[in-house]
C-alpha positions in Angstrom: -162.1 -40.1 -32.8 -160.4 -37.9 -30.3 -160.5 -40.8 -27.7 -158.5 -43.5 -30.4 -155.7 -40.8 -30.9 -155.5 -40.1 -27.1 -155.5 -44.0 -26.9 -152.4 -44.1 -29.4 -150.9 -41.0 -27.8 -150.8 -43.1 -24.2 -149.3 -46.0 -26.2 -147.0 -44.6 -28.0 -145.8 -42.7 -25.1 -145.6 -45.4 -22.5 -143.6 -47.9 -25.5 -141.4 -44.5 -25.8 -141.0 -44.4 -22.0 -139.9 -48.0 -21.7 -137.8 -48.1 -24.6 -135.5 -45.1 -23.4 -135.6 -46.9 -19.6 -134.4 -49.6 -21.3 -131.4 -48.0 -23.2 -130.9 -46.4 -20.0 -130.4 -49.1 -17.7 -128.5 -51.3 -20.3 -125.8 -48.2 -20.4 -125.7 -48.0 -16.3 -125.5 -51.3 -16.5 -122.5 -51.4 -18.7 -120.5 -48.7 -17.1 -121.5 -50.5 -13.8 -120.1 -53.7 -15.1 -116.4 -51.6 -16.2 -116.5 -50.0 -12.5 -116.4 -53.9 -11.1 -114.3 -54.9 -13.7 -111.2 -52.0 -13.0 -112.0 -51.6 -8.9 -111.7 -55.5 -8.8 -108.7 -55.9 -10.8 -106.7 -52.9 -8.7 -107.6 -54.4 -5.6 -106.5 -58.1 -6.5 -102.7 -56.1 -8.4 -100.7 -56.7 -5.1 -98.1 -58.9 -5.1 -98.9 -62.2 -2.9 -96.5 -64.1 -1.2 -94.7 -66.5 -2.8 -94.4 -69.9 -1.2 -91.0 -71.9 -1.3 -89.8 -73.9 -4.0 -91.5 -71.5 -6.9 -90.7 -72.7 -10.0 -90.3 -68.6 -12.5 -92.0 -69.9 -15.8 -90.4 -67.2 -18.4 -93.3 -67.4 -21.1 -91.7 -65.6 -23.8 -94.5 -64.4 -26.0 -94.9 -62.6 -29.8 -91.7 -60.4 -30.3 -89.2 -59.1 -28.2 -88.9 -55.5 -27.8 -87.4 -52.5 -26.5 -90.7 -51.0 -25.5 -94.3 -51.9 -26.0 -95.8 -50.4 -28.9 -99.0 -48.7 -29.2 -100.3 -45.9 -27.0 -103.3 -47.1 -24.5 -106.1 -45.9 -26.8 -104.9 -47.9 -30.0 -104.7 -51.0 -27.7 -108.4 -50.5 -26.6 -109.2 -49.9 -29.8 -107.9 -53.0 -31.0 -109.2 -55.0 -28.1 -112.7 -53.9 -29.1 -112.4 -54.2 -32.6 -111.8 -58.3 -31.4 -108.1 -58.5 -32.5 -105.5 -60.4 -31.2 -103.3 -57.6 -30.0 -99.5 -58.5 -30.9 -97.9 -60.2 -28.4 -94.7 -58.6 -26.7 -92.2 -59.6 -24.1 -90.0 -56.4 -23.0 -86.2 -57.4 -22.9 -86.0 -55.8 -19.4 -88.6 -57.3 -17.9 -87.2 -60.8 -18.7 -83.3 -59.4 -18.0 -85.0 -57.7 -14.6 -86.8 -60.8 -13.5 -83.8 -63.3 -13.9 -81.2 -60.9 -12.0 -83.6 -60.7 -9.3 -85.3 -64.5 -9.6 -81.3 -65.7 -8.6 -81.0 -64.1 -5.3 -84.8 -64.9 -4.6 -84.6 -68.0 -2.2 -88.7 -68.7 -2.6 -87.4 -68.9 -6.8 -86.3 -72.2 -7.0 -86.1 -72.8 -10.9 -86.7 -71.1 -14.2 -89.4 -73.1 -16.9 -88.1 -71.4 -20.3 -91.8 -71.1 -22.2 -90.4 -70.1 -25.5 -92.5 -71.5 -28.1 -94.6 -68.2 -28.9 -91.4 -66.2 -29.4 -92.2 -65.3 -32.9 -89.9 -62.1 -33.4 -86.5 -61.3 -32.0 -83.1 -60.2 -33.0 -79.9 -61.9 -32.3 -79.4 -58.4 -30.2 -82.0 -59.4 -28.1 -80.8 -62.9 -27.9 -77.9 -62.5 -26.4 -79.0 -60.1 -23.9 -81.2 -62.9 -22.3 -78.7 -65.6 -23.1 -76.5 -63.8 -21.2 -79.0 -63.6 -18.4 -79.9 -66.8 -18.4 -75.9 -67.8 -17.9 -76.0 -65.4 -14.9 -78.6 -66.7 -13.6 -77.4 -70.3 -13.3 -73.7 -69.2 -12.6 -74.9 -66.8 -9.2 -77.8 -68.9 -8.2 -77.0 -72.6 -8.8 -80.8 -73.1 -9.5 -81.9 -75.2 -12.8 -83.1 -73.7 -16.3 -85.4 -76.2 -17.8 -87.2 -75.4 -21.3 -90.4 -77.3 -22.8 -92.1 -77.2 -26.4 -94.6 -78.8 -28.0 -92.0 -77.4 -31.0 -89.1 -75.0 -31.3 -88.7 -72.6 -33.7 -84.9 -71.3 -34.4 -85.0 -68.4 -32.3 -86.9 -69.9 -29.4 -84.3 -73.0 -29.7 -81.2 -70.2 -29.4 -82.6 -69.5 -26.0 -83.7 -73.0 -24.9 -80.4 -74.5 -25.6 -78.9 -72.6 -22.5 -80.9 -74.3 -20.3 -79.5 -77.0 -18.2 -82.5 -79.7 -19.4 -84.4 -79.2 -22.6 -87.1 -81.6 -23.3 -89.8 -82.2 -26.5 -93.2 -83.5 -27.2 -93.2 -86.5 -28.3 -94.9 -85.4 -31.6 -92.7 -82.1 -31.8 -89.7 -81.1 -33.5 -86.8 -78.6 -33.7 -86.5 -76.4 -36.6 -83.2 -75.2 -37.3 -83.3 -73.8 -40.8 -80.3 -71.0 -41.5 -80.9 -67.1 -42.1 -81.6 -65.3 -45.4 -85.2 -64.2 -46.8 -86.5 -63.5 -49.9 -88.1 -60.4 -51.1 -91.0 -60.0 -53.4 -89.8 -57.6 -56.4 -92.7 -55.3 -57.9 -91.2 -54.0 -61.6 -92.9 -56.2 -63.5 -95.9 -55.9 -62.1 -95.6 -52.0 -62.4 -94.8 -52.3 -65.6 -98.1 -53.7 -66.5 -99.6 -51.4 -65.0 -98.0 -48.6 -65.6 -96.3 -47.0 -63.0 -92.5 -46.3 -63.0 -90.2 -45.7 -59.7 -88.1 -43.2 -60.1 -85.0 -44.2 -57.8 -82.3 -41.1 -57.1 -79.6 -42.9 -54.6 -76.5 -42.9 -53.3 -74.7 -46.3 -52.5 -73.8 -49.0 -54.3 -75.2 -50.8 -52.3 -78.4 -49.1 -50.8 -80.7 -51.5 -51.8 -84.1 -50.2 -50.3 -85.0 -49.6 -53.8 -84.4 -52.7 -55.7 -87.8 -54.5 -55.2 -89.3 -51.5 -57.1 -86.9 -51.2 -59.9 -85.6 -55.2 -60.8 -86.7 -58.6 -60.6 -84.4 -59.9 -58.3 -81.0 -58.8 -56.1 -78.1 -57.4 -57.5 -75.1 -59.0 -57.5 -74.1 -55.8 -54.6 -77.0 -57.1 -52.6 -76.4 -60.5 -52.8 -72.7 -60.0 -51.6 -72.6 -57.8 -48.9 -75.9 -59.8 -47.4 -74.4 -63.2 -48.1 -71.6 -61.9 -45.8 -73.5 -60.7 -43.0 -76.0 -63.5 -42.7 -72.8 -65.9 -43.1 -71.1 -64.5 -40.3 -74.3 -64.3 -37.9 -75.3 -67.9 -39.0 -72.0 -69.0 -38.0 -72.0 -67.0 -34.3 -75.8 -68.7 -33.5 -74.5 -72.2 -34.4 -71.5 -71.6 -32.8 -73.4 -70.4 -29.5 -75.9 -73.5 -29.5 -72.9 -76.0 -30.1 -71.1 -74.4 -26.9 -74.4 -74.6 -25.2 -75.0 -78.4 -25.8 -71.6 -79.5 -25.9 -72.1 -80.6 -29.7 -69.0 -80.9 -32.2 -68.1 -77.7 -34.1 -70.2 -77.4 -37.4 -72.8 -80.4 -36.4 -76.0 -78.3 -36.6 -75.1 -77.2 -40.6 -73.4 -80.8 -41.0 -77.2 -81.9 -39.6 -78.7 -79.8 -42.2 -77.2 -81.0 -45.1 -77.9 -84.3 -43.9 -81.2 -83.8 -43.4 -83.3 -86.1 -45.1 -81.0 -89.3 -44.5 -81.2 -88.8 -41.0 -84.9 -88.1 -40.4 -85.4 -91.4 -42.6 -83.2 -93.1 -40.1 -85.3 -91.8 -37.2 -88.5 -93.7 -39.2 -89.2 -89.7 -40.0 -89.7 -88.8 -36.4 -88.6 -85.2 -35.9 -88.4 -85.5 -32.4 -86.7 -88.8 -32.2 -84.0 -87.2 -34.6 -83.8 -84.0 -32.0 -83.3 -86.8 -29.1 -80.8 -88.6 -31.1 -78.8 -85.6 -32.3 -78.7 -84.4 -28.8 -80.8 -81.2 -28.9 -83.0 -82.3 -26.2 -82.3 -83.9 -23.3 -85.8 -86.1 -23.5 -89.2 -86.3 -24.9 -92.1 -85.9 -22.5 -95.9 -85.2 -22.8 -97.4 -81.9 -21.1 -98.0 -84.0 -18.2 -94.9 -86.1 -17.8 -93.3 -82.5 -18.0 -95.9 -81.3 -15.0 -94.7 -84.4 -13.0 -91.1 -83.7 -13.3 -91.4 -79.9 -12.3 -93.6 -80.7 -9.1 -91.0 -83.2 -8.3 -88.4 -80.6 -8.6 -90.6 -77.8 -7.0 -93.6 -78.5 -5.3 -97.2 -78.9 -6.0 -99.5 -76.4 -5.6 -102.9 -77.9 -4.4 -104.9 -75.6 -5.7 -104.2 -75.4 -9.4 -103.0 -79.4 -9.0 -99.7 -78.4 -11.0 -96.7 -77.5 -9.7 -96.0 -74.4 -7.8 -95.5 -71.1 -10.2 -95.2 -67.5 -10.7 -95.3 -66.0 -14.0 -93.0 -63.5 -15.6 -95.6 -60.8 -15.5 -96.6 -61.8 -11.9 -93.0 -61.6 -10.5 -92.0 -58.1 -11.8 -94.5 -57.0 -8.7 -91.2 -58.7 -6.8 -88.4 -57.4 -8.8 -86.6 -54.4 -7.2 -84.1 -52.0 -8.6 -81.4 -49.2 -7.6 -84.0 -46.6 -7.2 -85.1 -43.1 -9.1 -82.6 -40.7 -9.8 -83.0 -37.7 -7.2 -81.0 -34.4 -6.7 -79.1 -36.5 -3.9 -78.3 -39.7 -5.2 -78.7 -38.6 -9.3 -77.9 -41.3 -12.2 -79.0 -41.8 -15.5 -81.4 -41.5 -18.0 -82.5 -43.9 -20.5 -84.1 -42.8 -24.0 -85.4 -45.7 -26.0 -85.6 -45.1 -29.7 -87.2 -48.1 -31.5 -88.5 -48.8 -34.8 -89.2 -46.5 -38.0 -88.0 -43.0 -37.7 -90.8 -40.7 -38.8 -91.1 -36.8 -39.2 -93.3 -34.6 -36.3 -94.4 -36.9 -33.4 -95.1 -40.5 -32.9 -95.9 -42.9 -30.1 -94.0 -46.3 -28.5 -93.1 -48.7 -31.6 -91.7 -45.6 -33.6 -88.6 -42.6 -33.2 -90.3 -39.0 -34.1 -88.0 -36.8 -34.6 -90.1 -34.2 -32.6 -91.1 -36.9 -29.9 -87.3 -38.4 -29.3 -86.3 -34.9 -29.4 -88.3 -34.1 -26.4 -87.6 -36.9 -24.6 -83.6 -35.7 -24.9 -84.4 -32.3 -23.9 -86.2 -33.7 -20.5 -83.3 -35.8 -19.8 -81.0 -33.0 -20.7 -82.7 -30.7 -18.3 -83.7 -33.0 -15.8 -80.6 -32.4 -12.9 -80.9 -35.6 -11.2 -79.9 -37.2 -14.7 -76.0 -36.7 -15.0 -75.9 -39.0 -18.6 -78.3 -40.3 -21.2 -78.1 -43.8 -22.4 -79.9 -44.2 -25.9 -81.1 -47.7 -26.9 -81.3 -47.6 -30.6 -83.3 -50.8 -32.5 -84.2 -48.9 -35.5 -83.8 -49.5 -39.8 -83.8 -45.8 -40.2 -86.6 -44.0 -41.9 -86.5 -40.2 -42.4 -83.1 -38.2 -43.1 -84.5 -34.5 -41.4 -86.2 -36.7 -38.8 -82.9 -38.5 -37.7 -80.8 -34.9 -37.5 -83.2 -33.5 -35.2 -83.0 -36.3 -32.7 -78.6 -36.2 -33.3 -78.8 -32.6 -32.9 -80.7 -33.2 -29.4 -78.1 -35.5 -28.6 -75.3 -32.9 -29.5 -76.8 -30.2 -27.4 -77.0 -32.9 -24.3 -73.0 -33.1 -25.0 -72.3 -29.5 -25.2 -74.3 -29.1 -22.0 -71.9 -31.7 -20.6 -73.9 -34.5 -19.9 -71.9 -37.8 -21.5 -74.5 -39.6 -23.6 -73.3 -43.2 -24.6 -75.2 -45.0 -27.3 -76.5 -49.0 -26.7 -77.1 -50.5 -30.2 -80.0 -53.3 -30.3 -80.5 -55.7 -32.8 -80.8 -52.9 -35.5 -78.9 -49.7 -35.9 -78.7 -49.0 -39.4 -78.9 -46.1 -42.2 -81.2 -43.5 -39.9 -80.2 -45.4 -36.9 -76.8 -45.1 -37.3 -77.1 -41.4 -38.1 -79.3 -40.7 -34.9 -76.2 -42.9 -32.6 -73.4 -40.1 -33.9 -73.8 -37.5 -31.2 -72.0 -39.9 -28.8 -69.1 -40.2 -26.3 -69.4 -43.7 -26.8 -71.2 -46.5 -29.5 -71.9 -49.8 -27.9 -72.8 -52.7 -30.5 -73.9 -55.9 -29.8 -71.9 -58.6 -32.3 -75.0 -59.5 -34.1 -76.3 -55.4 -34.8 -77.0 -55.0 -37.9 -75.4 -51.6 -38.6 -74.1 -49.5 -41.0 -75.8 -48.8 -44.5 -74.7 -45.5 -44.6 -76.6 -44.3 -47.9 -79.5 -41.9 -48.7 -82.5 -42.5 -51.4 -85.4 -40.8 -52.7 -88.7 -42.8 -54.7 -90.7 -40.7 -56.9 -93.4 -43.1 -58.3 -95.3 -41.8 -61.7 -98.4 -43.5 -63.1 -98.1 -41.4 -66.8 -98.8 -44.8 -68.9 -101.4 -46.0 -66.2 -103.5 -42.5 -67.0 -102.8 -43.5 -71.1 -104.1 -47.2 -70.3 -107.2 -45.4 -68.4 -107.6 -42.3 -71.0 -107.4 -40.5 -68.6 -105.4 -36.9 -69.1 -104.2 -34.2 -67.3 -104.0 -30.0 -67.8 -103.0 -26.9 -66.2 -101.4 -23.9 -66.0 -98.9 -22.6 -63.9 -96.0 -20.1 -63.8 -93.4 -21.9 -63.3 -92.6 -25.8 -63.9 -91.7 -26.3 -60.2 -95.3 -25.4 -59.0 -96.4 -29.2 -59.0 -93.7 -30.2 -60.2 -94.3 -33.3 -58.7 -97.5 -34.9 -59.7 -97.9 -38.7 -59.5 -100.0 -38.5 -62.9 -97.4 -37.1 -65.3 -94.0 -37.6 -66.3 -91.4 -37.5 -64.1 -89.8 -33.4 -65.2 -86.2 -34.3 -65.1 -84.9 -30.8 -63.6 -87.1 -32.2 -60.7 -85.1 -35.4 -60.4 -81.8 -33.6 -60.9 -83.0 -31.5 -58.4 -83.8 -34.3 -55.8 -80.5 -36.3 -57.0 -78.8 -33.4 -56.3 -80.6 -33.1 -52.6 -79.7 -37.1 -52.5 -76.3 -36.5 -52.6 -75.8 -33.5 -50.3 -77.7 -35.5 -47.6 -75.1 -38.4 -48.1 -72.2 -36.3 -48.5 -73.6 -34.9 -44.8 -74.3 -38.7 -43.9 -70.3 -39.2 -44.2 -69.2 -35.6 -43.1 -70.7 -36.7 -39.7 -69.7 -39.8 -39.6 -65.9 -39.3 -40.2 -66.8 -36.1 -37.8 -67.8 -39.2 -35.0 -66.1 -41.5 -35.5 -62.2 -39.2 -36.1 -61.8 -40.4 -39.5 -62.1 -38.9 -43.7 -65.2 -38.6 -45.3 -63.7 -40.7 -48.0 -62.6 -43.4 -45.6 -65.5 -43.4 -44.1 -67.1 -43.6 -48.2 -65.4 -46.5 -48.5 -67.4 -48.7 -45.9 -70.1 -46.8 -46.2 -72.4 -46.9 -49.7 -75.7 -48.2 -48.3 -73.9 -51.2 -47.2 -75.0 -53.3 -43.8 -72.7 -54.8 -41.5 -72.8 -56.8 -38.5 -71.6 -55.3 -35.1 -68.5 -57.4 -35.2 -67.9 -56.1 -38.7 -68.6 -52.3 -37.8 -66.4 -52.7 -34.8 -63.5 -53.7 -37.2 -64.2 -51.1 -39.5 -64.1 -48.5 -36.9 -68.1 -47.8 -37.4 -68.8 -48.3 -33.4 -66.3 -48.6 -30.5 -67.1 -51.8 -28.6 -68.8 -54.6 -28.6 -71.0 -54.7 -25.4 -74.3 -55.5 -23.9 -76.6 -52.8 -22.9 -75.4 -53.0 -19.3 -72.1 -52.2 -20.8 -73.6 -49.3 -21.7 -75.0 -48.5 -18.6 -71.8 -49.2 -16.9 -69.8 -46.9 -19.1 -72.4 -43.9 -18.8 -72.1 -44.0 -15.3 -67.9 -43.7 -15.1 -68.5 -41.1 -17.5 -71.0 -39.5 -15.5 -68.5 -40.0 -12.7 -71.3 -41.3 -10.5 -70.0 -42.6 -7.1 -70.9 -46.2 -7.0 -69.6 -48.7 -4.5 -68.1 -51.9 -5.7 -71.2 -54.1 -7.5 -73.5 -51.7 -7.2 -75.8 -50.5 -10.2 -76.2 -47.0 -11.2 -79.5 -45.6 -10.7 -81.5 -45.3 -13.8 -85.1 -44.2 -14.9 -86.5 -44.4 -18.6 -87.5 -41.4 -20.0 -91.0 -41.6 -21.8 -93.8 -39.8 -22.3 -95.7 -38.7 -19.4 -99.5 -40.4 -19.9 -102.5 -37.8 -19.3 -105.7 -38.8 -17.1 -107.2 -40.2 -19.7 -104.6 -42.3 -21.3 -104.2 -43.6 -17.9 -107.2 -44.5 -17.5 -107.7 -46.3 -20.7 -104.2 -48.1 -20.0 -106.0 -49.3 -17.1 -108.7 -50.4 -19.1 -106.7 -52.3 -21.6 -105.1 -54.4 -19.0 -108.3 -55.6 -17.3 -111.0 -55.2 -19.6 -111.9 -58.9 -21.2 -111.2 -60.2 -24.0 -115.5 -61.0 -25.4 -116.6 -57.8 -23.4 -113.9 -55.8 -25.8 -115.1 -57.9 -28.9 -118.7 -57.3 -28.4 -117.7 -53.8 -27.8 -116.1 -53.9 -31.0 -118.9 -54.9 -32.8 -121.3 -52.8 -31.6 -119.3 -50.0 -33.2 -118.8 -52.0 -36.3 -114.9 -51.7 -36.7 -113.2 -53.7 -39.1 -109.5 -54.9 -39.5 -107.2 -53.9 -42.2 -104.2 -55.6 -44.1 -101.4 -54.9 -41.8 -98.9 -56.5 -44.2 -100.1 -54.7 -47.4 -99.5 -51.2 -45.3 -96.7 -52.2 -43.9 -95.0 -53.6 -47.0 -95.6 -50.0 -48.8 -95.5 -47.6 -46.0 -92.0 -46.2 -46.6 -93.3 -45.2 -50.7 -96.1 -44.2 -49.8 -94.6 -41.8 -47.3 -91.8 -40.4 -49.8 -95.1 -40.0 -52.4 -97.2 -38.4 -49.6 -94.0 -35.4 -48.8 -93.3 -34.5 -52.6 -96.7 -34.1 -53.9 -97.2 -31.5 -51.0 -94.1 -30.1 -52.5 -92.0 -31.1 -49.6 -89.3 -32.7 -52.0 -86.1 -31.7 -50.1 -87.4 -33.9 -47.7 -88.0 -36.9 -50.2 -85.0 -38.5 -48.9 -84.6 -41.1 -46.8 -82.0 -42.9 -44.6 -83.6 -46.6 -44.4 -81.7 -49.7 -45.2 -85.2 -51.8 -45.3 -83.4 -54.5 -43.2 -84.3 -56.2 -40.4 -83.6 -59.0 -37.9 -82.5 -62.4 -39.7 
């Protein structure tokens, strides 16, 4: 008996012993396989020579941003969870890589690749547009553009280019600006939850989806004026572009179904006959032509290409600031504005704030340039990044604001600590206005019987609780906070901008404008590009610059620790299936990005009252966005 257990004693052990030499050498294996992975892709990062006649293909991908989003981890994270990370282009990387690609004699042409630009503003637009007109005015060289289709925005961009061509099979969609929002009352209602809105604006709007079935007539006007007047600029700027008669492209519109009968309802023969393209080729009659304007490149049997991630190894700039030759410092504030800290995508007010303060102390930086893109988000958030911006002032350091393609409610609040506002004509600005949300679910818990008890010693101690009525000395309380905060809003303002409070009331109210607008209602100085900005900063700086010469400029971020290096180093080499199988070996799952993002903002407001944080349940967000 003794001799079977010892028998399955030695078995057991020597299956144990090869099952944990396995698990072993799978995991050395693994790491083994990363170690490859990284050491080969930092050896094969240098830049290689270009050869002549290099055609720049500008592959414009997902949205086009300020900054990247995400911090290194999340992006892992999401590469091993198997997802599709979003796609971004950075403005100036693409603004960086044409400057440089027209005094590059080995860059003989630009490829526009626009047809996965699925997210810019007009802003943004015009900043490359602008490039691109540089680029062909100093170089000479050609712009071509290609599509299977074009979308509008990609078409914006494509038009500038000197040849445009189509698939055969493809189209251009030009289809106006507007949107439609999806309005929740009646569904709350019937399940019984009420939004409790206390505002101030007429026409602060943020609201409305929550509280009606559809736009009020406030809404409907002041956003039928702004998208008018941006629809009209964009047509305007195609039309110059291709030489077209004032007013075709709507003319085309309205027309629409006539024509494309005409064209045997061939989209891209209509394109080619309204003279939005110059021709219609396949992918390969579109190779052909560029190796006959480059040259051919034997080895990949196309023509002869560097891509726009490949050639910022080639671009070159003015230089770090430095105690000898200083210059200036460049704080990018994008997206929602948030309370406490928060990463690239987002403005914390305790994260921006910092990033002022180190350029503010920083003695090789004599100005600070803030690009703003941001809707707005939280009122106490936005002060403490202006109040870091009114420090850098007092400590004389000129800080010049650069509006992107949104600078509205909290973003406009955060750009009034300024020598100087900078808008682009198609900002979207403005909607000065504040608003608090205090949902309650009281006939949700009657439709449930579900009740509630307590005691307490005074009515404020939860005084807000999602599960009872609404007290209404609480919302006097927060309507009363609502209205101090906007009174504040347009105290500063009129403080910034050398006007009244009640003038500054009067085109104020929640309501959006364009830049072009704002600029004639004395909202921001000038109309500019972000260069512009750049340029002013620097004469305010008093920098010595000779004649053509660029100031020297760094962006102020975040400094990365070791191991968020290291893991941005993994996210740009690891692939894609070794991330996915990752992913699934530690089962994560995906969530519904559009559901979170559609209530974030309410569900925010909800989160800060019910930890009885209601003086900060009000919010400076115009819930606007690129059209």
């Amino acid at each position: 008996m003794k001799s079977v257990f010892s028998a399955i004693g030695w078995l057991f052990s020597k299956a144990w012993w090869l099952l944990d030499g396995t698990r072993r050498a799978l995991m050395n294996l693994f790491v083994l396989l990363l170690i490859v992975i990284v050491v080969t892709a930092l050896l094969t990062r240098g830049a290689k020579t270009l050869g002549d006649k290099t055609t720049l293909v500008l592959k414009l991908e997902g949205s086009l941003v300020e900054q990247f989003s995400g911090s290194p981890r999340e992006q892992l994270v999401a590469q091993a969870q198997g997802q599709n990370t979003p796609h971004q282009t950075r403005l100036r990387d693409v603004l960086a890589a044409l400057d440089q690609a027209a005094k590059d004699d080995k860059i003989s042409a630009v490829l526009l690749d626009v047809e996965e630009l699925h997210g810019a503003g007009l802003a943004g637009l015009h900043e490359v547009v602008a490039a691109l007109q540089r680029f062909r005015k100093v170089s000479g060289k050609p712009v071509l553009a290609y599509a299977d289709n074009y979308s509008q925005r990609s078409y914006f961009l494509a038009a500038q280019a000197g040849e445009v061509y189509l698939h055969p099979m493809g189209m251009v969609a030009l289809e106006g600006f507007g949107r439609w929002r999806t309005y929740y009352k009646d569904a709350l209602d019937r399940i019984g939850v009420t939004a409790h809105v206390m505002k101030v604006g007429t026409y602060k709007s943020f609201a409305e989806p929550y509280t009606a079935t559809g736009p009020s007539p406030a809404t409907q006007e002041a956003e039928g004026l702004v998208y008018g007047e941006l629809w009209n600029g964009f047509t305007g700027t195609i039309e110059a572009a291709r030489k077209l008669q004032a007013g075709s492209i709507a003319k085309g519109i309205e027309e629409l179904p006539q024509r494309l009968a005409a064209a045997k309802g061939d989209p891209a023969q209509l394109a080619l006959q309204e003279k939005l393209v110059d021709g219609l080729k396949t992918r390969d009659q579109m190779r052909e032509l560029l190796i006959g304007k480059g040259a051919k490149d034997e080895e990949s049997k196309s023509f002869r290409q560097v891509s726009l991630n490949q050639y910022m190894a080639y671009v070159k700039d003015a230089g770090t600031p430095n105690k000898l030759l200083p210059g200036l410092g460049i704080v990018v504030a994008e997206g929602e504005i948030v309370d406490g800290d928060a990463g690239p995508g987002r403005i914390g007010g305790d994260s921006t704030a910092r990033l002022i303060r180190k350029a503010r102390e920083d003695e090789a930086i004599k100005a600070v340039v803030l690009r703003v893109n941001s809707p707005g988000g939280s009122a106490f958030a936005s002060e403490i990044v202006r109040r870091e911006l009114e420090l850098t002032r007092q400590a004389g350091k000129p800080v010049v604001v650069s509006m992107g393609d949104v600078a509205a409610s909290g973003g406009y609040w955060i750009s009034m600590s300024s020598d100087a506002v900078i808008a682009d004509p198609g900002t979207i600005t403005g909607s000065i206005g504040v608003f608090g949300i205090l949902p309650t679910a009281e006939a949700l818990m009657d439709k449930l019987s579900l009740h509630t008890g307590g005691v307490t010693t005074t009515w404020l101690a939860g005084g807000y609780d999602p599960r009872r009525p609404l007290d209404p000395r609480l919302q006097a309380a927060v309507q009363s906070g609502v209205e101090n905060i906007y009174a504040r809003f347009t105290g500063l303002a009129a403080q910034a901008r050398k006007s009244t409070p009640e003038k500054i009331d009067a085109v104020a109210q929640g309501r959006i404008w364009t830049g072009s607008q704002a600029k004639e209602r004395g909202l921001v100085d000038r109309l500019g590009s972000f260069d512009d900005a750049v340029q002013t900063a620097a004469k305010l700086a008093k920098l010595e610059l000779k004649d053509g010469e660029k100031p020297r400029i760094v962006y102020v971020e975040r400094d990365l620790s070791r191991s968020e290096r290291l893991l941005a180093s993994l996210t740009d080499v690891m692939a894609p299936p070794l991330a996915k199988a990752v992913g699934q070996a530690l089962g994560l799952d995906d969530l519904p990005a559009p559901v979170i993002e559609e209530m974030a903002a309410l569900k925010e407001l909800s989160r800060l009252a019910a930890r009885g944080q209601w003086d900060r349940a009000a919010a400076v967000h115009c819930l606007c966005g690129v059209p």
